[in-house]
N, C-alpha and C positions, 0 to 999 in steps of 0.2 A: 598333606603338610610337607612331605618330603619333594613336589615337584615346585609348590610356591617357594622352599628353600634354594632348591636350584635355580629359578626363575631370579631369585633377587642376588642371589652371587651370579648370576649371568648378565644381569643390566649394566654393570659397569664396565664390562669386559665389549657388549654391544655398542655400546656408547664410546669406548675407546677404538672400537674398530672405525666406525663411519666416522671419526674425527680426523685420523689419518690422513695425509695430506693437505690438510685444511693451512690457509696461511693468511697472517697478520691479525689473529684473534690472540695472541700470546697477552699484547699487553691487555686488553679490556679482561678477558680471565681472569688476567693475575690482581686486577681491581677488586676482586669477588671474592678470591681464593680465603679458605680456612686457615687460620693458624693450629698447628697442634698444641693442645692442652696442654702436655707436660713432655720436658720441661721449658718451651723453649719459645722462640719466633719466628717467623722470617721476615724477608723485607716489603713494605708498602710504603705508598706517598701518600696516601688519602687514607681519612678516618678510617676502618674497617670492624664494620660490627658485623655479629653471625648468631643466631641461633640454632642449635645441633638437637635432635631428636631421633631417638633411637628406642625400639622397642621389639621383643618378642613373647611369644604366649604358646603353648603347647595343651592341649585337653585331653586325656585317655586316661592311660595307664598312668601318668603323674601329671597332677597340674600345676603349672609354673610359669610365673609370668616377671618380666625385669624388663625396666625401661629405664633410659638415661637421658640427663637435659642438660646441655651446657651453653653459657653463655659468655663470647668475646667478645673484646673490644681492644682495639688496639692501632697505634699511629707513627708512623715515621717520618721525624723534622730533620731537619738538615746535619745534625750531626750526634744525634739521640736518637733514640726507639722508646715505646713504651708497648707493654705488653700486660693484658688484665686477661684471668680468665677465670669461671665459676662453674663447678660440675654435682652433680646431684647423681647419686643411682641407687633405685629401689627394686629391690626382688624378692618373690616369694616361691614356696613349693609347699604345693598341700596346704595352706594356711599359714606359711613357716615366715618369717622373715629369713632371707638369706641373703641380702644386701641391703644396708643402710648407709649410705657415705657421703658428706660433704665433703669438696676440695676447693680449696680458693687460693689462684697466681698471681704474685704482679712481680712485674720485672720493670727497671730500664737501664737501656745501654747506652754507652757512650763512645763513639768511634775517635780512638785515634789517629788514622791516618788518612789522606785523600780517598783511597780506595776502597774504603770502609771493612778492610780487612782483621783489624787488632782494634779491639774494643773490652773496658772495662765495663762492669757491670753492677749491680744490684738485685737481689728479689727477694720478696716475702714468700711464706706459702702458709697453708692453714687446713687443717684435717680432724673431719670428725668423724668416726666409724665408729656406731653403736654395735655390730656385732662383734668387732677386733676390740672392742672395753678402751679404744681411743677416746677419752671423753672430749679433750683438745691434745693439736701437738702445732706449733708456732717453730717456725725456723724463718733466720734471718744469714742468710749471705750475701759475701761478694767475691768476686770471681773478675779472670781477664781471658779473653777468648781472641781465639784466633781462625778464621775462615779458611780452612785451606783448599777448595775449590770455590769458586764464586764467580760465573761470569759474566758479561758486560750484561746479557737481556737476563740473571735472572733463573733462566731454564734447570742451573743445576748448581747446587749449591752443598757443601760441606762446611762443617764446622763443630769445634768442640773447646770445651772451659773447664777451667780449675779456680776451686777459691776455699775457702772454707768462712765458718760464723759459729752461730750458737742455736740452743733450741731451747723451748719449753714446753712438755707436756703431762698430761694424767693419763694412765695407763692405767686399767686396774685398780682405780682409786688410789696410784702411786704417783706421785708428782715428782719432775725430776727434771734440774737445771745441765746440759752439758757442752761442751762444743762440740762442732763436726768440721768434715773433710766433704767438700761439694765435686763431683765431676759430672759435665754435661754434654751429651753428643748429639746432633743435628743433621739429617739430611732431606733434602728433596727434589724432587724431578719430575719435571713435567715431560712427559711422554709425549703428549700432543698436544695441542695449543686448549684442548681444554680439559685434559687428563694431568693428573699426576699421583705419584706416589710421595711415601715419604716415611720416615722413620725417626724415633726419637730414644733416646736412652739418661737416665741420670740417677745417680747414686748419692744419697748423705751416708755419712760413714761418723758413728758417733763415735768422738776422741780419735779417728783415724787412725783404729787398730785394728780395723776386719774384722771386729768381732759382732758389732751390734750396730746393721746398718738395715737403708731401705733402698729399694730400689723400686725404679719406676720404668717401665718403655712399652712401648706403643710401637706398630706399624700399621699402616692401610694407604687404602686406594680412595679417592674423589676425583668424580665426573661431573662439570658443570652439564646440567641440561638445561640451562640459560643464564642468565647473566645475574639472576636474584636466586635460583635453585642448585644444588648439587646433591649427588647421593656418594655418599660416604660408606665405606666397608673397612672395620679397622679391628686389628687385637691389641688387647690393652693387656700389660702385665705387672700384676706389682707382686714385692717378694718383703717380706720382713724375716729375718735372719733370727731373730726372737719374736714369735709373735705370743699375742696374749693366749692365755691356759685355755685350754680345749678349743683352737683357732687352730688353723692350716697356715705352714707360712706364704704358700703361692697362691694368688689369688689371680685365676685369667678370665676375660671376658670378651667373648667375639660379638662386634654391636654391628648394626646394618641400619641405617636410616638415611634423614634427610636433613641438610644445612641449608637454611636460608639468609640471605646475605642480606642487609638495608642501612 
């Protein structure tokens, strides 16, 4: 187990070596490329759908098995973006549930200037975690963001937003209407014409007093190994500042799989 672990944290690293000097596959890549789940987008001209698959299982001394499935979709017109995304993760140990979660995105942006730099925004979002006693939680924002690297192809890009809206959820069999404070951060970089990294950050902050918020962020690596396949290596992290009674507030998850792009 522990040399197939190294083996699959070695394939994207392989995959980025032999890419290495390779030129003019930037743009057909970036045709393919994944968006990250949460919370965000990046830029495309043509439809782009992906299905993300991720799974591990371990047999001995404990046995434990979590897999994740997400599905995007997402399009950029001429002065708009839209962005949908749906994430599922289920895990067990010893017979245990230790992950049950739905997550569901949609955003769209609106660019105000030529350069598509300063954009107002919109999103929904939607969360059900049977172990965290989330039975629903709905948040609705809007936000205005600002790109502050972005260059002509593409290659490297920066960006973060501020907004705030409102929520609604059941917690505990607790139902509660409040508003919030949204901040969202964005990065990504392609290394090679068919590698990149990338990272993601974003906070709701209920009544935007620091006292009772969530947080979400993400970072990883995807290697196209063709033009409809890529392998994805990523850590996800979510934090709830109050989470539900006998719940942990940090919750991390390191996933290793495969995106298919169509």
């Amino acid at each position: 187990m522990k040399y197939l672990l190294l083996l699959t944290l070695a394939l994207p690293v392989h995959a980025a070596t032999t890419a290495v000097g390779s030129t003019g596959a930037l743009d057909r890549a970036r045709l393919f490329q994944d968006r990250v789940a949460v919370p965000g987008h990046d830029d495309t001209h043509l439809w782009d759908s992906s299905f993300d698959l991720g799974a591990s299982f371990t047999r001995g001394n404990s046995d434990t098995s979590f897999i994740t499935a997400s599905a995007t979709l997402a399009k950029e017109f001429s002065t708009t973006e839209f962005f949908g995304n749906i994430t599922y993760a289920y895990g067990e140990e010893s017979n245990n549930v230790t992950e049950d979660e739905a997550i569901v995105t949609g955003a769209l942006n609106y660019f105000l200037t030529k350069n598509k730099r300063v954009y107002v925004g919109a999103r929904l979002d939607g969360q059900h975690d049977d172990l965290a006693g989330i039975d629903y939680r709905l948040t609705a924002s809007t936000f205005v963001g600002y790109y502050f690297i972005k260059r002509e192809n593409e290659s490297l890009e920066l960006s973060a937003e501020v907004g705030g809206g409102g929520a609604a959820e059941s917690q505990g069999g607790i139902d509660t209407h409040y508003a919030l404070a949204y901040f969202g951060q964005r990065f990504n970089y392609w290394v090679t014409d068919f590698t990149r990294v990338y990272q993601a950050f974003a906070i709701f902050d209920q009544q935007a007093l620091l006292e009772q918020y969530q947080i979400i962020a993400e970072a990883g690596i995807e290697t196209f190994l063709s033009d409809s396949l890529s392998y994805k290596a990523y850590l996800q992290n979510q934090y709830e500042s109050v989470p539900a009674e006998g719940r942990k507030s940090t919750d991390i998850r390191l996933v290793m799989g495969l995106s298919y792009k169509f």
